[in-house]
ZAMARGU-4260 file (C-alpha; in steps of 0.2 Angstrom, whole numbers, plus 5000, padded with zeros to 4 digits):
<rodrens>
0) 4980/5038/4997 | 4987/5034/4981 | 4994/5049/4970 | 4977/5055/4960 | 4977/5066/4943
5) 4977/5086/4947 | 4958/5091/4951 | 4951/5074/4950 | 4943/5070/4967 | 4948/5057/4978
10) 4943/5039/4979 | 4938/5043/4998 | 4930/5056/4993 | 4920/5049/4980 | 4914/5033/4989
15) 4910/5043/5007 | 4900/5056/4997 | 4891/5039/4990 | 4889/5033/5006 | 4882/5048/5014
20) 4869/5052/5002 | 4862/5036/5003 | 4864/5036/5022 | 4855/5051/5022 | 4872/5061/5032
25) 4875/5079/5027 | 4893/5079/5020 | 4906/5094/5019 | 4922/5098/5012 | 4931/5108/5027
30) 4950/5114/5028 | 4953/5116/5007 | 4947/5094/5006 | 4962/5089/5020 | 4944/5084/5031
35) 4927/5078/5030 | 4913/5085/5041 | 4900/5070/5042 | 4881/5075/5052 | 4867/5063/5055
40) 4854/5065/5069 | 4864/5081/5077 | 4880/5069/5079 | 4895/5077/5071 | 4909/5067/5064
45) 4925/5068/5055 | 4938/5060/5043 | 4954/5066/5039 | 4964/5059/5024 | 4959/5043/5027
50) 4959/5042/5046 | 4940/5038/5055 | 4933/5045/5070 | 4932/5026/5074 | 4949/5025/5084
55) 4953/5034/5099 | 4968/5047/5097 | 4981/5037/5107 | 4976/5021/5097 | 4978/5029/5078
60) 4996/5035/5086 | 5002/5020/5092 | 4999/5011/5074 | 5006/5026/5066 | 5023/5020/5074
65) 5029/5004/5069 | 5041/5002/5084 | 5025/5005/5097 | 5013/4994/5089 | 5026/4981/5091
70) 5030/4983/5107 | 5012/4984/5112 | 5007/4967/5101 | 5021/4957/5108 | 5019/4962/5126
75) 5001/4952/5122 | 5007/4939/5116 | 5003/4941/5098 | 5012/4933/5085 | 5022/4951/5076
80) 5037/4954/5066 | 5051/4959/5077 | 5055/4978/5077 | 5074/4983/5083 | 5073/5005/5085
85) 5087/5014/5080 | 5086/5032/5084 | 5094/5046/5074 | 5107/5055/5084 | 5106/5071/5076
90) 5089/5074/5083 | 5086/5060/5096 | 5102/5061/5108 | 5096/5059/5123 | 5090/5039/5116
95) 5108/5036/5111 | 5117/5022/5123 | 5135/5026/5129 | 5139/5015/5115 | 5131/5021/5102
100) 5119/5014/5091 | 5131/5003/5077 | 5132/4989/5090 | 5115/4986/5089 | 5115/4987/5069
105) 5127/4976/5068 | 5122/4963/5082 | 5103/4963/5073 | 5113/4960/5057 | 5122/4944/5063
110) 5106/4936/5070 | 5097/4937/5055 | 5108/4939/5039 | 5097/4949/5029 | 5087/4961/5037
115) 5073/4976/5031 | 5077/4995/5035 | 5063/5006/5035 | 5055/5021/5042 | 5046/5020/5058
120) 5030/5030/5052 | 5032/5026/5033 | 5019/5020/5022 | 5017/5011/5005 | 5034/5005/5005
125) 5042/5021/5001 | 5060/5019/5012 | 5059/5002/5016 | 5074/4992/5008 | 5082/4975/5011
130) 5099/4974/5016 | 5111/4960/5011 | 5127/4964/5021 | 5131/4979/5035 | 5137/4994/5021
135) 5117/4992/5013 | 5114/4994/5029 | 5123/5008/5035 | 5118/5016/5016 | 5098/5014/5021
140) 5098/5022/5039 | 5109/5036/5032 | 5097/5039/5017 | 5082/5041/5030 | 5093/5049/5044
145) 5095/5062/5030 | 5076/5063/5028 | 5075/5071/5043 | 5068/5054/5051 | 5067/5054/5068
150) 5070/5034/5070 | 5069/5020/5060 | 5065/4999/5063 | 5077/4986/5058 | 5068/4969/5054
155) 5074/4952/5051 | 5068/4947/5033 | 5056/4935/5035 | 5053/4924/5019 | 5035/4926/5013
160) 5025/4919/5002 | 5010/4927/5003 | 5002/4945/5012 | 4988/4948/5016 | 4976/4966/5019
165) 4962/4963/5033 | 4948/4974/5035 | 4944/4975/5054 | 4932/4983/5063 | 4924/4982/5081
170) 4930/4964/5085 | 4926/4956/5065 | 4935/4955/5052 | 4926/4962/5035 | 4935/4956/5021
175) 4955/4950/5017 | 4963/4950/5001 | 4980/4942/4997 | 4994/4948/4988 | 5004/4941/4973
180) 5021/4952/4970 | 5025/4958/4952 | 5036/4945/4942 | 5040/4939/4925 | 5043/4922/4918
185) 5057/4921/4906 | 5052/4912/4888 | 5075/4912/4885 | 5074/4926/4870 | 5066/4942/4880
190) 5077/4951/4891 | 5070/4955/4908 | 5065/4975/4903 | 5057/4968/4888 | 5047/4954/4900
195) 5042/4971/4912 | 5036/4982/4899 | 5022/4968/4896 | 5018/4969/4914 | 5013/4987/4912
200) 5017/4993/4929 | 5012/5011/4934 | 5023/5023/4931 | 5028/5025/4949 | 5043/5030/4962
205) 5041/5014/4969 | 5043/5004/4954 | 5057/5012/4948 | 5066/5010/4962 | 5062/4992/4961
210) 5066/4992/4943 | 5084/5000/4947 | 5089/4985/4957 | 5089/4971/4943 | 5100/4969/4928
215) 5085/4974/4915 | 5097/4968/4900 | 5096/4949/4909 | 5089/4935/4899 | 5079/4922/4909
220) 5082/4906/4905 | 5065/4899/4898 | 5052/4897/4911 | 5061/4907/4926 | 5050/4914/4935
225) 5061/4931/4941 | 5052/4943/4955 | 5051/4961/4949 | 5051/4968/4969 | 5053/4960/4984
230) 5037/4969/4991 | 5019/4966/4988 | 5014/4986/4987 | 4998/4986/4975 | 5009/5005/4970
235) 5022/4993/4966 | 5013/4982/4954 | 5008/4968/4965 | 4990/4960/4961 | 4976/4957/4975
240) 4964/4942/4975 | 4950/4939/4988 | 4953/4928/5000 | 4939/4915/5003 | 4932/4909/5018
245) 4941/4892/5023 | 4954/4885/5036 | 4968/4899/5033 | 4955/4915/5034 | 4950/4909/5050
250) 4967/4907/5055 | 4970/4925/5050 | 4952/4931/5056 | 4958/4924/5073 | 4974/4934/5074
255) 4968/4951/5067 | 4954/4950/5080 | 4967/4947/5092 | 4978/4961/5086 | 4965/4972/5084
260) 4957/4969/5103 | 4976/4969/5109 | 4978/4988/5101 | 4960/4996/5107 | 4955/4998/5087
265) 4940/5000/5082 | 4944/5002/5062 | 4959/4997/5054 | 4970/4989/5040 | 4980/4975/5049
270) 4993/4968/5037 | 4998/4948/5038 | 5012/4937/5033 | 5012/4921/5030 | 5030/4913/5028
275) 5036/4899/5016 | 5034/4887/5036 | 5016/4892/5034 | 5018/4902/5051 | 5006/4919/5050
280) 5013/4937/5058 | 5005/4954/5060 | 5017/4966/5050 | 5008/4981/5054 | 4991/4989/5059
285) 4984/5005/5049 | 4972/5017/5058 | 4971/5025/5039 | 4960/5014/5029 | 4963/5016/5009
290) 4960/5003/4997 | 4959/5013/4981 | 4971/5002/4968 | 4961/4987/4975 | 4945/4995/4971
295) 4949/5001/4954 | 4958/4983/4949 | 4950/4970/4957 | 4932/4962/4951 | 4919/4967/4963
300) 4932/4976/4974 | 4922/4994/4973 | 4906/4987/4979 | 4918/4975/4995 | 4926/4993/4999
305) 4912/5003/5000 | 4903/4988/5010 | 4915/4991/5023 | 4915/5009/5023 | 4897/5008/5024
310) 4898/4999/5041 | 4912/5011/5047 | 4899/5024/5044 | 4887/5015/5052 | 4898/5010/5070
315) 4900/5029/5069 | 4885/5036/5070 | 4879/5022/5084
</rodrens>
């Protein structure tokens, strides 16, 4: 969930109470507000953090690994960003070749020329960095080896112009919103930190993480457009806009649905990109379904969350 003021409820929270009330569910607050207990017609059921009863256990576990839900999607056949593990050898020996596991860093480097290093359970980009030669490379893993990770993924670096958040649940897809990263267009006077501080992006770790990697005393050249981040994190600034039913939502529609069928979920974020070829892959699938920034800063976007909530409370209580 995204980081909430000390003693202000949380958007979960908030719109499940709604929910319940007018569902006629008795709601409580168990284990100091890390669950709810949901009742209705003496069936009990729960949601932690933002994780449904929905999804069987094993299922919410394999999306929790990036490295497992690829393996699973592409042994189906479904179109997925390609996932290389690389364990960590102070914990994870026993998974270490002979070899060792630089061969294999530096062989997935000289397919793919740039490539993404990120955590295999992380989330909201936080630890996910793109990697221009092999010391970025060996710099990244380090960092989240010394985080005590137990693995990390190694992605090619596919170039996108567009992501896309799909609601999915039991076989239909609810609702998909695209997402435009943060960027600035130079007018040749502003420098580039003058150009973000219009942008008012929150005052985040992500963002200032993506703000340390540009030269902020730059001076675009009149009418440059210049990307703040790489990502398309709604943390990070990115902006989301519906996406309206047409010839590419039923293009995505019929991927989720056979992502989602291909992973046993029943209720789901399952993330999409499509490249600047206009060809669509499945990044990742969520068993934890937030949408709190796109609730709060897109029109209408409270009352299309709570929609699809609404019916994940229903399908639970079927």
């Amino acid at each position: 969930m995204e980081e909430k003021q000390e003693g202000e409820e949380r958007f979960l929270h908030v719109i499940i109470r709604e929910l319940c009330h007018e569902m006629n569910i008795k709601v409580e607050k168990l284990s100091y507000g890390w669950l709810l207990q949901l009742t209705k017609d003496g069936k009990v059921r729960h949601i932690t953090r933002n994780h449904f009863d929905n999804n069987p256990q094993a299922t919410g576990e394999i999306a929790d690994d990036k490295y497992a839900t690829y393996e699973v999607l592409k042994s189906q056949n479904v179109p997925v960003i390609e996932h290389t593990m690389i364990f960590n050898p102070a914990t994870r020996t026993k998974y270490i070749p002979e070899e060792g596991v630089w061969n294999t860093v530096v062989s997935e480097f000289l397919k793919n020329e740039k490539v993404v290093v990120k955590s295999n359970d992380g989330c909201m980009g936080k630890g996910v960095t793109l990697c221009h030669n092999l010391r970025e490379i060996e710099i990244a893993i380090q960092k989240l080896f010394n985080q005590n990770e137990g693995s990390v993924s190694i992605c090619p670096f596919y170039d996108s112009k567009t992501e896309y958040r799909t609601f999915y649940l039991n076989g239909e897809v609810l609702l998909i919103y695209g997402k435009t990263k943060p960027f600035v267009i130079g007018d040749g006077k502003a420098t580039l930190g003058e150009l973000v501080e219009d942008l008012q992006l929150p005052d985040k770790k992500i963002v200032r993480d993506n703000l340390s990697e540009l030269d902020l005393n730059a001076i675009p050249e009149q009418g440059e457009k210049v990307d703040i981040s790489w990502k398309y994190n709604l943390s990070g600034g990115a902006t989301a806009k519906i996406l309206e039913k047409g010839e590419l939502y039923q293009q995505i529609e019929q991927l989720v649905i056979q992502a989602g069928k291909a992973m046993n979920m029943n209720f789901a974020t399952i993330d999409v990109i499509q490249t600047v070829d206009d060809e669509l892959y499945v990044m990742e699938v969520n068993s934890g379904v937030c949408a709190t920034i796109f609730a709060e800063t897109v029109e209408g976007g409270y009352d299309k969350i709570k929609e699809v909530y609404r019916k994940a409370l229903e399908a639970l209580f079927e």
